[in-house]
N, CA, C and O atoms as a printed pandas DataFrame, in Angstrom:
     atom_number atom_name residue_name chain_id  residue_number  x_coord  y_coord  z_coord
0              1         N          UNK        A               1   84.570  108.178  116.762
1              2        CA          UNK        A               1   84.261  107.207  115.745
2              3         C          UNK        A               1   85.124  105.972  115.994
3              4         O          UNK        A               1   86.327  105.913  115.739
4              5         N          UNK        A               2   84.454  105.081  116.472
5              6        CA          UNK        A               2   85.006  103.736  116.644
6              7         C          UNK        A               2   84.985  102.764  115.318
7              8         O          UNK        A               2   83.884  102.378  114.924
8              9         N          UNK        A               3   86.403  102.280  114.485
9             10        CA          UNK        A               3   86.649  101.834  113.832
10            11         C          UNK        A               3   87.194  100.003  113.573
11            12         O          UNK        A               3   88.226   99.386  113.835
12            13         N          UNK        A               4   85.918   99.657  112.958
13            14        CA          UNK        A               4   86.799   97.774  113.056
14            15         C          UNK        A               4   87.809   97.392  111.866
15            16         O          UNK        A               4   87.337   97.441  110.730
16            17         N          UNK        A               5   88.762   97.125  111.972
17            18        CA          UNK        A               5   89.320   96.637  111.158
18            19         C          UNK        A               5   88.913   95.297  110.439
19            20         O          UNK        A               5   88.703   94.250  111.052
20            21         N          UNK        A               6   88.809   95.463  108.835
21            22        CA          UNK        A               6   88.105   94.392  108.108
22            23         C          UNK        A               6   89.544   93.972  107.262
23            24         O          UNK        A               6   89.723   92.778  107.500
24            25         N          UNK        A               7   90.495   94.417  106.488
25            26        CA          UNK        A               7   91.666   94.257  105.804
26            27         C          UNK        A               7   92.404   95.597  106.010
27            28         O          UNK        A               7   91.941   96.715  106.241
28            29         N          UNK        A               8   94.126   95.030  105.814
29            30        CA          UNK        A               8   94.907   95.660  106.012
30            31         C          UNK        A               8   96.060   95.017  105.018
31            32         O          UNK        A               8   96.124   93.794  104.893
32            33         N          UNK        A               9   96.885   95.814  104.379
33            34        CA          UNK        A               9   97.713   95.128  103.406
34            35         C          UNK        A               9   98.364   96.454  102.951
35            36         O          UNK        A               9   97.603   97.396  102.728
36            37         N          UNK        A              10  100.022   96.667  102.751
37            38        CA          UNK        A              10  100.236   97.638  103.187
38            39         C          UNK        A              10   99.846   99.149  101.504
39            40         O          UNK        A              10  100.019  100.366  101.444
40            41         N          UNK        A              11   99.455   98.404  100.785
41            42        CA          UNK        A              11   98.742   99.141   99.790
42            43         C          UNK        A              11   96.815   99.415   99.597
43            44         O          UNK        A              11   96.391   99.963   98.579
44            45         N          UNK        A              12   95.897   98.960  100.674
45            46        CA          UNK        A              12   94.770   98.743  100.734
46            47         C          UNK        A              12   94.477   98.200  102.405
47            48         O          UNK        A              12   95.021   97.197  102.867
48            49         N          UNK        A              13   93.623   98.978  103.095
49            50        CA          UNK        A              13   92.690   98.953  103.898
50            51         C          UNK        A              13   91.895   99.372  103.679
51            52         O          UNK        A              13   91.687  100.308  102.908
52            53         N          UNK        A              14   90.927   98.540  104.572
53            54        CA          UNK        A              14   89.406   98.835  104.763
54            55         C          UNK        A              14   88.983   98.472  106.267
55            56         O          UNK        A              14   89.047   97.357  106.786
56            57         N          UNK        A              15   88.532   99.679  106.856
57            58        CA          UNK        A              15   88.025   99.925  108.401
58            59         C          UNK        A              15   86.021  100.085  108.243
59            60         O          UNK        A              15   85.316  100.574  107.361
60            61         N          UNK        A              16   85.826   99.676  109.036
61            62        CA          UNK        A              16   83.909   99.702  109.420
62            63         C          UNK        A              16   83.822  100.529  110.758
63            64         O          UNK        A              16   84.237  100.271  111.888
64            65         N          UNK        A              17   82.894  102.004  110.060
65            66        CA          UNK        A              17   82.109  102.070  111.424
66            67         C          UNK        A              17   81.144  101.904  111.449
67            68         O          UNK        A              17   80.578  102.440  110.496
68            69         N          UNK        A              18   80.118  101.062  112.489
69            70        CA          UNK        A              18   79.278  100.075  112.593
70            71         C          UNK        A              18   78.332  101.668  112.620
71            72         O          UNK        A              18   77.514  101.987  111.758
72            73         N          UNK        A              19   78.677  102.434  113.734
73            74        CA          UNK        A              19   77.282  103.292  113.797
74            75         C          UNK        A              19   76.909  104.609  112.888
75            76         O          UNK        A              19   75.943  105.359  113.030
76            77         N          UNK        A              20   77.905  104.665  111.967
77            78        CA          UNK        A              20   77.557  105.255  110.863
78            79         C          UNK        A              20   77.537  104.344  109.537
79            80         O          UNK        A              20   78.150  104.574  108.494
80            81         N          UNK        A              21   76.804  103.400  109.780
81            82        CA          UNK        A              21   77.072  102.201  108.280
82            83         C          UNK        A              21   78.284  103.102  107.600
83            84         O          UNK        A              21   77.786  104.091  107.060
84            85         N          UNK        A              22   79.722  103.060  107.462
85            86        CA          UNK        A              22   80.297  103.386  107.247
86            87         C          UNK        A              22   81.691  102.776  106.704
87            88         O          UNK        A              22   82.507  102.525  107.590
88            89         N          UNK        A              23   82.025  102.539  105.562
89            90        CA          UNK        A              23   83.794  102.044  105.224
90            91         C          UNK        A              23   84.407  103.080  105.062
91            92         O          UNK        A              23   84.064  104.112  104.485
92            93         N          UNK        A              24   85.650  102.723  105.749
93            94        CA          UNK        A              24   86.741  103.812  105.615
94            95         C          UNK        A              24   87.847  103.081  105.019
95            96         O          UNK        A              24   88.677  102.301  105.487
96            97         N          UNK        A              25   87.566  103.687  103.517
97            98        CA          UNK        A              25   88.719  102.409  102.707
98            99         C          UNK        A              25   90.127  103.434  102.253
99           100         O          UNK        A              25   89.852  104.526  101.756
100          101         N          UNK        A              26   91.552  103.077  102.427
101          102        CA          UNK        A              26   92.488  103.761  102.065
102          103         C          UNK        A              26   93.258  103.160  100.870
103          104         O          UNK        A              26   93.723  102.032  101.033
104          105         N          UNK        A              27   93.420  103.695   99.854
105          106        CA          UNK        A              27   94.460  103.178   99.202
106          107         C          UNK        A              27   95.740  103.659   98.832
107          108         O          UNK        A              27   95.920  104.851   98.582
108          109         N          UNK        A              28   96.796  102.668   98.770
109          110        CA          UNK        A              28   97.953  103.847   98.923
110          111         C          UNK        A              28   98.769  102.717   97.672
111          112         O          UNK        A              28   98.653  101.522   97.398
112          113         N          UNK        A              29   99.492  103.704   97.227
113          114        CA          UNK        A              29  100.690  103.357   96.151
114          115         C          UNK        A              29  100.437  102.893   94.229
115          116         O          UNK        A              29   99.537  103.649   93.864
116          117         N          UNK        A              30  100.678  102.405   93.558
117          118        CA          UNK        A              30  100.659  102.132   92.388
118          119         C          UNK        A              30   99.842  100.967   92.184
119          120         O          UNK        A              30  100.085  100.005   92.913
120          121         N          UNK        A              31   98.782  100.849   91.207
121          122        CA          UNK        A              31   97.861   99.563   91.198
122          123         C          UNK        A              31   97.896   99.753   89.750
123          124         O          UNK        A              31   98.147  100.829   89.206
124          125         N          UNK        A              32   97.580   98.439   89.034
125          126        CA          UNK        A              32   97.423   98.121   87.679
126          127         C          UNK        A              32   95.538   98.208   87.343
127          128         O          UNK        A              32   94.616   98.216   88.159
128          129         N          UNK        A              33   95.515   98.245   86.342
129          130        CA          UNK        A              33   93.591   97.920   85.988
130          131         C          UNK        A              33   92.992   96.849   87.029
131          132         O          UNK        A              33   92.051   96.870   87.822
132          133         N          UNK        A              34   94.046   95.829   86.635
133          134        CA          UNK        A              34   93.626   94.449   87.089
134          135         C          UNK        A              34   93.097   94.511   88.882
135          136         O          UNK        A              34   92.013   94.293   89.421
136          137         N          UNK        A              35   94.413   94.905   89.396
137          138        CA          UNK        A              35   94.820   95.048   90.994
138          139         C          UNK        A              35   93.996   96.166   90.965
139          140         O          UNK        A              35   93.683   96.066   92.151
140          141         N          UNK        A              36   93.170   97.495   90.464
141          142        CA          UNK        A              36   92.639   97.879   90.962
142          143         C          UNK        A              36   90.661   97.124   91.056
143          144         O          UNK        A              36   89.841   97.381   91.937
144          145         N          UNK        A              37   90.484   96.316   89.970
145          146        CA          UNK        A              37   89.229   96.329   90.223
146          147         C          UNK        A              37   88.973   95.277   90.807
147          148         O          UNK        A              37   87.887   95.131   91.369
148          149         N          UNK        A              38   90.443   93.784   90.799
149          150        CA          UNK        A              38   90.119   93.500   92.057
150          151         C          UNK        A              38   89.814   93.825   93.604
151          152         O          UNK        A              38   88.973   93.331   94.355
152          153         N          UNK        A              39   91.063   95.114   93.894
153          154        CA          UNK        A              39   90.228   95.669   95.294
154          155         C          UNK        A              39   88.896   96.190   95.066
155          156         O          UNK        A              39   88.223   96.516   96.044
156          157         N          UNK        A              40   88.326   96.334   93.611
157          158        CA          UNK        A              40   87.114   97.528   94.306
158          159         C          UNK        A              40   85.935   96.238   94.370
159          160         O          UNK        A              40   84.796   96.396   94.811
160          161         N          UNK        A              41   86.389   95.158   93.920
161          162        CA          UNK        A              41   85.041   93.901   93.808
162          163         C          UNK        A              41   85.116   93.428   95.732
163          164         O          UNK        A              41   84.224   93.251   96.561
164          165         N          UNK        A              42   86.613   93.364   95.811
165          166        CA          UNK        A              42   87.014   92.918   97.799
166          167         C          UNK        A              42   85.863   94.176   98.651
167          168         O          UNK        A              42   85.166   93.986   99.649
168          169         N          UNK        A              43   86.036   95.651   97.679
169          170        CA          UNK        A              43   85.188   96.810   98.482
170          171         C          UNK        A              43   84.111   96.601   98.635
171          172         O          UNK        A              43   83.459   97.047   99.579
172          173         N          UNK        A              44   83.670   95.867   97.733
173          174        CA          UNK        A              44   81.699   95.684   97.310
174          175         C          UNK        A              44   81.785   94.471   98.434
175          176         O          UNK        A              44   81.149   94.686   99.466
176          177         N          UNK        A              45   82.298   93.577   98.370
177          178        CA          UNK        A              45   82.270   92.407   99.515
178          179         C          UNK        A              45   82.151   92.736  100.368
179          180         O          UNK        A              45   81.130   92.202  100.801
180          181         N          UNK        A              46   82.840   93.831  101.584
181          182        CA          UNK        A              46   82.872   94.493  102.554
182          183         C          UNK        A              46   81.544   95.278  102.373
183          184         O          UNK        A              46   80.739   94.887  103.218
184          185         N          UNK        A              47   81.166   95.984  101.790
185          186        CA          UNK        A              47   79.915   96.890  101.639
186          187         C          UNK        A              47   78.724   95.505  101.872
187          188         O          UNK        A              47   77.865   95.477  102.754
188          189         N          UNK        A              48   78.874   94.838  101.225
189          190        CA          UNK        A              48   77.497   93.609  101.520
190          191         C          UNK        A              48   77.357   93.090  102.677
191          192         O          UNK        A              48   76.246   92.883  103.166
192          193         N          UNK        A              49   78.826   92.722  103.458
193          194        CA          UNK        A              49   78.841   92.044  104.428
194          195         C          UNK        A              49   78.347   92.799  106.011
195          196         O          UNK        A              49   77.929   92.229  107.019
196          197         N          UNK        A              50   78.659   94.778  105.679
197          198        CA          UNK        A              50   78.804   95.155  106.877
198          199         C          UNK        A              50   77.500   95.858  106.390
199          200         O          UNK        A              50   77.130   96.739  107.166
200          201         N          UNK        A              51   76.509   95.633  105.000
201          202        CA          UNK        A              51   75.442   96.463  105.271
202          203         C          UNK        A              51   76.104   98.316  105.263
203          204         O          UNK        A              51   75.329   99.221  105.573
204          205         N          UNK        A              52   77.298   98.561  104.945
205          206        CA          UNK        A              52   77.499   99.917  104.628
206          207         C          UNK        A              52   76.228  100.877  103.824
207          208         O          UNK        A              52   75.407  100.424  103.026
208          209         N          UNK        A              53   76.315  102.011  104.193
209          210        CA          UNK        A              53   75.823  102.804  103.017
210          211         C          UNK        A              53   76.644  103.955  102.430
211          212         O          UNK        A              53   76.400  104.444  101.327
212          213         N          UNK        A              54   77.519  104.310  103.144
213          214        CA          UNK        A              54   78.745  104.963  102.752
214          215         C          UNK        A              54   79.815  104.641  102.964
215          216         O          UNK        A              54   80.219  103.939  103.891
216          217         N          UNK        A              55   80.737  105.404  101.623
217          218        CA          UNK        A              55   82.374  105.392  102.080
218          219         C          UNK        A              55   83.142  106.091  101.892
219          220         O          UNK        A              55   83.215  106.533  100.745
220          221         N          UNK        A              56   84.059  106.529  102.856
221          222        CA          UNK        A              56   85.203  107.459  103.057
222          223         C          UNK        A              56   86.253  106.571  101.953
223          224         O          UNK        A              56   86.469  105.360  102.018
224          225         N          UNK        A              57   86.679  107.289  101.198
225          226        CA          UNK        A              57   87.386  106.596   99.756
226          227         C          UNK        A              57   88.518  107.493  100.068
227          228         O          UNK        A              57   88.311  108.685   99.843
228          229         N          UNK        A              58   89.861  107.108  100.618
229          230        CA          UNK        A              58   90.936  108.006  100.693
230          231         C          UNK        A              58   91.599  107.388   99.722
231          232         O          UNK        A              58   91.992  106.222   99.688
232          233         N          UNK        A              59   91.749  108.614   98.582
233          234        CA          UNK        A              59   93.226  107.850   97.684
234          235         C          UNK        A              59   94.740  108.952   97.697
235          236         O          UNK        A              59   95.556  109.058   96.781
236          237         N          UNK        A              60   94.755  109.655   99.010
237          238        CA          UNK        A              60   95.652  110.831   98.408
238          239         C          UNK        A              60   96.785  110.095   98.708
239          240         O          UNK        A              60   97.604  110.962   99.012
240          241         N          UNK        A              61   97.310  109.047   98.802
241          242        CA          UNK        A              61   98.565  108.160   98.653
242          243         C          UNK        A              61   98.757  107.514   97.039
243          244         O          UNK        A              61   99.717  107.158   96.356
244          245         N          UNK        A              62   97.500  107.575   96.890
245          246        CA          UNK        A              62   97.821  106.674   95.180
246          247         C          UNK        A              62   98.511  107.416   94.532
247          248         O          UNK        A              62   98.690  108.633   94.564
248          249         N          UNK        A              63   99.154  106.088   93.532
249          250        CA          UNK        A              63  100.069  107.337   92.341
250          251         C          UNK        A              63   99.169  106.137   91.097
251          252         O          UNK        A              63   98.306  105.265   91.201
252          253         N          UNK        A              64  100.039  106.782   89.900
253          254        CA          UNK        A              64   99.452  106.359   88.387
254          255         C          UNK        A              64   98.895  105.013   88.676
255          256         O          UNK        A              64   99.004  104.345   89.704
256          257         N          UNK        A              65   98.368  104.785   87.727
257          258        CA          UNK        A              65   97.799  103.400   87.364
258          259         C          UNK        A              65   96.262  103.165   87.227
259          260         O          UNK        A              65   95.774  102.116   86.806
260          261         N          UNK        A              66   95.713  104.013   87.539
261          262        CA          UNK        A              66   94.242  104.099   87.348
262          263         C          UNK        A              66   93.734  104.530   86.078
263          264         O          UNK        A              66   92.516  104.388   85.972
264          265         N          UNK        A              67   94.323  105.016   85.085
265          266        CA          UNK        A              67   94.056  105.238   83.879
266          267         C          UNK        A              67   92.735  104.284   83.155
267          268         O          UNK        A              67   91.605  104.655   82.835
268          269         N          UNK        A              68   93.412  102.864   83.046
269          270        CA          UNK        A              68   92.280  102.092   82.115
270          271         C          UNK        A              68   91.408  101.416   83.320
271          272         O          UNK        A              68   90.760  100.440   82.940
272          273         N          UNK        A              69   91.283  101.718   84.561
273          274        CA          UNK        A              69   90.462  101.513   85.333
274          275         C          UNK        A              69   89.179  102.277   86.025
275          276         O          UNK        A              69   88.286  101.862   86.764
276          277         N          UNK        A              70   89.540  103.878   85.337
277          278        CA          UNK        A              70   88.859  104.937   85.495
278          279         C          UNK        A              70   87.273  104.538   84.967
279          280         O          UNK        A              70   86.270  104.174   85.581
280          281         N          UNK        A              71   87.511  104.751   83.762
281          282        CA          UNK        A              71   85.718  104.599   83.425
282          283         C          UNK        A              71   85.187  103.438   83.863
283          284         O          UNK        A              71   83.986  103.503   83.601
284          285         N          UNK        A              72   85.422  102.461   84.363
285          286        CA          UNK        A              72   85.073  101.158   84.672
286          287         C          UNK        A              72   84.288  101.717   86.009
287          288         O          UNK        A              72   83.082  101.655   86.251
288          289         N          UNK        A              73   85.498  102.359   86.912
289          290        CA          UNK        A              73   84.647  103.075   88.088
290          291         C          UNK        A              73   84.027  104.086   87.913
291          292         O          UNK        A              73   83.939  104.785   88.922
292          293         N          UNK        A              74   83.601  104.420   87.122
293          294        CA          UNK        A              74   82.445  105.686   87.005
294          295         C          UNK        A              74   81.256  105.059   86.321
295          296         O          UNK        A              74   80.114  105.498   86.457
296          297         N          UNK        A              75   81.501  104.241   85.741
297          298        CA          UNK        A              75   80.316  103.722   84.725
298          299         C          UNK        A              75   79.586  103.058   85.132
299          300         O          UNK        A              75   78.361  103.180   85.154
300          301         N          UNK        A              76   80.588  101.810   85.729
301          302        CA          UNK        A              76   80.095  100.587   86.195
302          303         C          UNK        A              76   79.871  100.281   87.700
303          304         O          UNK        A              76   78.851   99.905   88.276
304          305         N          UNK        A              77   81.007  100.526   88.132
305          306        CA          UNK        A              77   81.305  100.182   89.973
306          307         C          UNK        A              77   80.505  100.964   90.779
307          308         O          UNK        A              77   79.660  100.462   91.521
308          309         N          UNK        A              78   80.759  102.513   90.673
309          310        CA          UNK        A              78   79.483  103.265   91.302
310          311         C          UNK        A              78   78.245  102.586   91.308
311          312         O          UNK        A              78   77.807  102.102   92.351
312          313         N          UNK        A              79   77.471  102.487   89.928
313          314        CA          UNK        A              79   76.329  102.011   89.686
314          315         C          UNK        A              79   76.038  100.449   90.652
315          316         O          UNK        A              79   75.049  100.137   91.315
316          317         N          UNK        A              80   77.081   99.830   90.451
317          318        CA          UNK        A              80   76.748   98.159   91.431
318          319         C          UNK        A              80   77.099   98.751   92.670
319          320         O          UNK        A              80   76.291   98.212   93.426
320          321         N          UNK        A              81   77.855   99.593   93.436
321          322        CA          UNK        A              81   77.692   99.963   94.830
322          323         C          UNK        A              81   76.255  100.369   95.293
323          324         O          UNK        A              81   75.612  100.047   96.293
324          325         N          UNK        A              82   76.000  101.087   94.357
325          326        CA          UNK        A              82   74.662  101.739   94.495
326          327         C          UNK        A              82   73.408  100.568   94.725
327          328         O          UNK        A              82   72.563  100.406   95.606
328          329         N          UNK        A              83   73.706   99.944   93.625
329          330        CA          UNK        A              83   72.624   98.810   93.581
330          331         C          UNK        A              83   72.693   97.621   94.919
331          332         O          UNK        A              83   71.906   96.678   94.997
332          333         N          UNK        A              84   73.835   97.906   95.950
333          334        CA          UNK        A              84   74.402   97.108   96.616
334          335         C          UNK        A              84   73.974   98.337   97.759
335          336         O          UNK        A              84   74.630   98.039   98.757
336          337         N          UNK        A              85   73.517   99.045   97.934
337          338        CA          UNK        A              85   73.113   99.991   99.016
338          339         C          UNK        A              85   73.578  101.253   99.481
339          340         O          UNK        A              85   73.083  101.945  100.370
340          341         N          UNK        A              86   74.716  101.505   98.693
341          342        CA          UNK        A              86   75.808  102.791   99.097
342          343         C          UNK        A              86   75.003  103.965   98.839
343          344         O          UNK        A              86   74.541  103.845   97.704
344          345         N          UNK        A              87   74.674  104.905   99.306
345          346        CA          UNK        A              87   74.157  106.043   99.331
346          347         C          UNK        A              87   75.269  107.592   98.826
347          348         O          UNK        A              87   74.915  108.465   98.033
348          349         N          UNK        A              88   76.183  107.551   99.327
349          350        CA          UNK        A              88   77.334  108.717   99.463
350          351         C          UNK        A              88   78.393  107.960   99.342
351          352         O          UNK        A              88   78.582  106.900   99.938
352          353         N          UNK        A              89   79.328  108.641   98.334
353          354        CA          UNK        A              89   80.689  108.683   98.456
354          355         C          UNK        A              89   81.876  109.638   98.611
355          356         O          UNK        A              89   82.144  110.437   97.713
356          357         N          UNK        A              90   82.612  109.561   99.778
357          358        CA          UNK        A              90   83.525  111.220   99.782
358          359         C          UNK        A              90   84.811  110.734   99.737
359          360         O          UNK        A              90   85.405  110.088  100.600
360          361         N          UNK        A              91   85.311  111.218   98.313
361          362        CA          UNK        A              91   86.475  110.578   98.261
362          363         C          UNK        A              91   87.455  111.464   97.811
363          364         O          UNK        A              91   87.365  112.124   96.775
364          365         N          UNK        A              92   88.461  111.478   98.652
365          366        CA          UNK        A              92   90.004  112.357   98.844
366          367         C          UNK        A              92   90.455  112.108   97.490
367          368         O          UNK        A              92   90.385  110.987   96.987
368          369         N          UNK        A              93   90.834  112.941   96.995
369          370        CA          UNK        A              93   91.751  113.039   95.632
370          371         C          UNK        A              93   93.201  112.671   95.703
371          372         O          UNK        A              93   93.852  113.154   96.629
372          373         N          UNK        A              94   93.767  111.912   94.880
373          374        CA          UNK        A              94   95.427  111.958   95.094
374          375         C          UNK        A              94   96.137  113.051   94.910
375          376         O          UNK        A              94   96.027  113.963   94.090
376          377         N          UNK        A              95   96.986  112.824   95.893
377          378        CA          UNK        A              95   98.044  113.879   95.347
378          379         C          UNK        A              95   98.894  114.038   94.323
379          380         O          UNK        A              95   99.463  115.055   93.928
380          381         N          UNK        A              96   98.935  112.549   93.797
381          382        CA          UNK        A              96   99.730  112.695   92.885
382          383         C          UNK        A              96   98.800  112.618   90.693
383          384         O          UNK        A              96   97.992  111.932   90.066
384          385         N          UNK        A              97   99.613  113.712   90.496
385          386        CA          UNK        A              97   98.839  114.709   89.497
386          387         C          UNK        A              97   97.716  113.195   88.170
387          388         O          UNK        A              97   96.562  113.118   87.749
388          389         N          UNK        A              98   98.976  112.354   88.041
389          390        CA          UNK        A              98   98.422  111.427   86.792
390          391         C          UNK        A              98   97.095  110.710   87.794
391          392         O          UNK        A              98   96.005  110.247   87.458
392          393         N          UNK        A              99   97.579  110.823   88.790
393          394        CA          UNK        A              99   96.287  109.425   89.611
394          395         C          UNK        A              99   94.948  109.973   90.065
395          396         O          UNK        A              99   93.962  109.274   90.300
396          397         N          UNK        A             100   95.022  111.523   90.184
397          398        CA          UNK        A             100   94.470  112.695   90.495
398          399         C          UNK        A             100   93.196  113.020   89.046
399          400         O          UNK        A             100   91.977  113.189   89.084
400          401         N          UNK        A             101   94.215  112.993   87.845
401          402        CA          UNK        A             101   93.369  112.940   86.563
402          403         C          UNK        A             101   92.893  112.011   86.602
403          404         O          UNK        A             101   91.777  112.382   86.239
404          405         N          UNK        A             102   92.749  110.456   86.841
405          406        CA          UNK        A             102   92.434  109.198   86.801
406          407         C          UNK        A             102   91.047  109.323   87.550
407          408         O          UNK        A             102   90.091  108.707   87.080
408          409         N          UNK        A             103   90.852  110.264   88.951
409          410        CA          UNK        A             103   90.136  110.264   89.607
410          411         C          UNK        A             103   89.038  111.156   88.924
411          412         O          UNK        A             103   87.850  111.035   89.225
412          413         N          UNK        A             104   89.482  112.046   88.003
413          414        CA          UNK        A             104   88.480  113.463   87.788
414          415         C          UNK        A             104   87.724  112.584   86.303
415          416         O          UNK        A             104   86.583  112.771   85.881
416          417         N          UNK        A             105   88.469  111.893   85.895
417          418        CA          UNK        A             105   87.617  110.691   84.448
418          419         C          UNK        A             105   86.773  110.110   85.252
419          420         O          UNK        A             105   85.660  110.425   84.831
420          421         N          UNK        A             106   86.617  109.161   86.555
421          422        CA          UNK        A             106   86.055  108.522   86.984
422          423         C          UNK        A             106   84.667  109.333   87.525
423          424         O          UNK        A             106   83.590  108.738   87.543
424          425         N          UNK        A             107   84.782  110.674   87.941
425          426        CA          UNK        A             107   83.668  111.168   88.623
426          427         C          UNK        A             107   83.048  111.698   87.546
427          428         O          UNK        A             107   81.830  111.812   87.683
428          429         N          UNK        A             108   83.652  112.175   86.179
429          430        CA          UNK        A             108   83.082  112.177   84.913
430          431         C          UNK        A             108   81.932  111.386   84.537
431          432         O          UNK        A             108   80.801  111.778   84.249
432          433         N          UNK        A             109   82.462  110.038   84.591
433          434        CA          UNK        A             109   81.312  109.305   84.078
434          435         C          UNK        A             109   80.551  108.988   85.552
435          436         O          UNK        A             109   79.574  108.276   85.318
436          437         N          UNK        A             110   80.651  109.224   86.710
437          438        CA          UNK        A             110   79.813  108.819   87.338
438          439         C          UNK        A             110   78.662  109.670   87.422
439          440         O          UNK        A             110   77.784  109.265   88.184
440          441         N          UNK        A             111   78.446  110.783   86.807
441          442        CA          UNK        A             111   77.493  111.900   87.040
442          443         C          UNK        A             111   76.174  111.204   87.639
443          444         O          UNK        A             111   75.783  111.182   88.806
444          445         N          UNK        A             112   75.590  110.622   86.440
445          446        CA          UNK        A             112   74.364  110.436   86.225
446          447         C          UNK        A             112   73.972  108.878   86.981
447          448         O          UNK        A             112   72.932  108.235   86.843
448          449         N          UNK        A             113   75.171  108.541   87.802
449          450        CA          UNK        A             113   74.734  107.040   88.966
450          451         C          UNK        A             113   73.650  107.725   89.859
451          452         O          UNK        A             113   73.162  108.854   89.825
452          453         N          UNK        A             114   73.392  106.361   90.884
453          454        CA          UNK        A             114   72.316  106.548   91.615
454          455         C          UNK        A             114   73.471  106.452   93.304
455          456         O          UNK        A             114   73.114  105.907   94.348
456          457         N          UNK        A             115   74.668  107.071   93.092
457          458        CA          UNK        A             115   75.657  107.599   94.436
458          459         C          UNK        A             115   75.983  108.527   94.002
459          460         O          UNK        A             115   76.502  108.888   92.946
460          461         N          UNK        A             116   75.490  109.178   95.334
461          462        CA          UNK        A             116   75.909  110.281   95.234
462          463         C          UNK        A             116   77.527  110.366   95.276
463          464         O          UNK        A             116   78.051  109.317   95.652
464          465         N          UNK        A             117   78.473  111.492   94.937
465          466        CA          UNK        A             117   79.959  111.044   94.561
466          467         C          UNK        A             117   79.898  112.536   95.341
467          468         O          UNK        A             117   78.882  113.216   95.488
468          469         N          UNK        A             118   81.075  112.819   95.739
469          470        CA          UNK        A             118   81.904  114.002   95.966
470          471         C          UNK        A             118   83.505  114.149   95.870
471          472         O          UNK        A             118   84.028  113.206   96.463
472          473         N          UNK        A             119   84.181  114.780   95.472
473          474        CA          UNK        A             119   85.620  114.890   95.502
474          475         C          UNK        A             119   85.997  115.940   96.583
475          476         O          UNK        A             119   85.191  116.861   96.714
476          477         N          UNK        A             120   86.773  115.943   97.143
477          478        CA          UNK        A             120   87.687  116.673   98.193
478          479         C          UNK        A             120   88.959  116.548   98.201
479          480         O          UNK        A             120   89.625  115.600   97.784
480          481         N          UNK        A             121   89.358  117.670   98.757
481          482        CA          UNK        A             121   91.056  117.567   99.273
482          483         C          UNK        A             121   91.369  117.012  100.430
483          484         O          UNK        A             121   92.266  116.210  100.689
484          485         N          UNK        A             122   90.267  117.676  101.362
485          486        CA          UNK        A             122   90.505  117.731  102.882
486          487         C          UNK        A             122   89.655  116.481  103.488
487          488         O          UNK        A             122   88.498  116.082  103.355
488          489         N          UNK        A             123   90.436  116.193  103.986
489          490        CA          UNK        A             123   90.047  114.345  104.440
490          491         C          UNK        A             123   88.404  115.258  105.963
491          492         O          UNK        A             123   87.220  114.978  106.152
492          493         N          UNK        A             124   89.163  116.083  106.466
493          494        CA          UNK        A             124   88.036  116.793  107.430
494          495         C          UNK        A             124   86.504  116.860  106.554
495          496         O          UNK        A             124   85.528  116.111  106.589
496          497         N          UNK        A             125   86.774  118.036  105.818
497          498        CA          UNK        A             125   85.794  118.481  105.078
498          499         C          UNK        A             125   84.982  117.168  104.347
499          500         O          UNK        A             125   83.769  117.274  104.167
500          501         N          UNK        A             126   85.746  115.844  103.907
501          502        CA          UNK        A             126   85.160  114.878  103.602
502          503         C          UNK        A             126   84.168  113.822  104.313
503          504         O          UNK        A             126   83.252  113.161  103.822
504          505         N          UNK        A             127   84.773  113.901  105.943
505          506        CA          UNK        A             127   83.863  113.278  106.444
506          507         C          UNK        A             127   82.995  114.189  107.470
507          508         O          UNK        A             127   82.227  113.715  108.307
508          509         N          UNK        A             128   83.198  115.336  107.307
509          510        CA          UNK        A             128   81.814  116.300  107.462
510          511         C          UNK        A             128   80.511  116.002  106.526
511          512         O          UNK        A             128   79.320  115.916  106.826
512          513         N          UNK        A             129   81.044  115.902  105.540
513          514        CA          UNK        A             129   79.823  115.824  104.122
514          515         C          UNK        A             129   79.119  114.600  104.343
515          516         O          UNK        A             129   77.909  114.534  104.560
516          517         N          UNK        A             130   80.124  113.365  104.267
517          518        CA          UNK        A             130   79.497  112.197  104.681
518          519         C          UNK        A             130   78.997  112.301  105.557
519          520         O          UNK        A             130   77.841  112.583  105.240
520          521         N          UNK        A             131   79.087  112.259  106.695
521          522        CA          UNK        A             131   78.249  112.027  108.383
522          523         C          UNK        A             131   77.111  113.178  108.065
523          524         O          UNK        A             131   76.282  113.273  108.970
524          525         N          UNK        A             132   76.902  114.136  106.869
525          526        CA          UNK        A             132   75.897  114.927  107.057
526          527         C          UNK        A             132   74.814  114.576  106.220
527          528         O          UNK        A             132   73.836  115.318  106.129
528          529         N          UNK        A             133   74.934  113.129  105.381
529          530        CA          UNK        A             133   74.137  112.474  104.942
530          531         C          UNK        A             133   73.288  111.428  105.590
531          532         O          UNK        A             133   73.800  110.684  106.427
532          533         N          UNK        A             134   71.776  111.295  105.199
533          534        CA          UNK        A             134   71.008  110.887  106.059
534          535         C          UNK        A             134   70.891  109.946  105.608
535          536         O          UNK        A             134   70.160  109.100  106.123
């Protein structure tokens, strides 16, 4: 899997693989509401620009701060990825426990979007699932 680098910043990257319409976005460390839904609007930018339909969503570096940003991404953000072309999402859970709950509110309300969502531990097992989407 050949990977382009699109941003790098040492709390947020985002990598493209071209032949699996694919973002491989990482986030690592403490983000506020604000700082988080600005990266996820920078994510949708990247998703438009590279024509993605999936993304490898690693957050097992994040810690707290996703709290009042949670339902926003389950409700709302899924739904405009979707509407923006994303098909699958496999996204690594944090390790750390508060940012971890932050993540399990968010896939809460995403049930009933038109992306598909998955949670995982194992970054492997995650992009097995993805690449096994058509």
């Amino acid at each position: 899997m050949t990977l382009q680098l699109l941003f790098d910043t040492p709390g947020f990257t985002v990598t493209h693989d071209c032949r699996h319409k694919l973002l491989h976005v990482t986030w690592r460390g403490t983000y506020t509401a604000a700082s988080a839904i600005t990266h996820c609007y920078l994510l949708l930018d990247f998703v438009r620009t590279t024509c993605s339909t999936k993304i490898f969503n690693d957050s097992a570096e994040v810690f707290d701060g996703w709290q009042e940003a949670s339902q926003w991404v389950g409700k709302d953000f899924f739904q405009i990825l979707g509407q923006a072309g994303v098909e699958a999402i496999a996204w690594v859970t944090a390790m750390d426990w508060p940012a971890r709950t932050c993540i399990e509110l968010a896939m809460n309300h995403a049930q009933a979007l038109p992306v598909a969502t998955f949670e995982f531990d194992q970054e492997q097992a995650a992009r097995s699932w993805l690449l096994s989407i058509r």
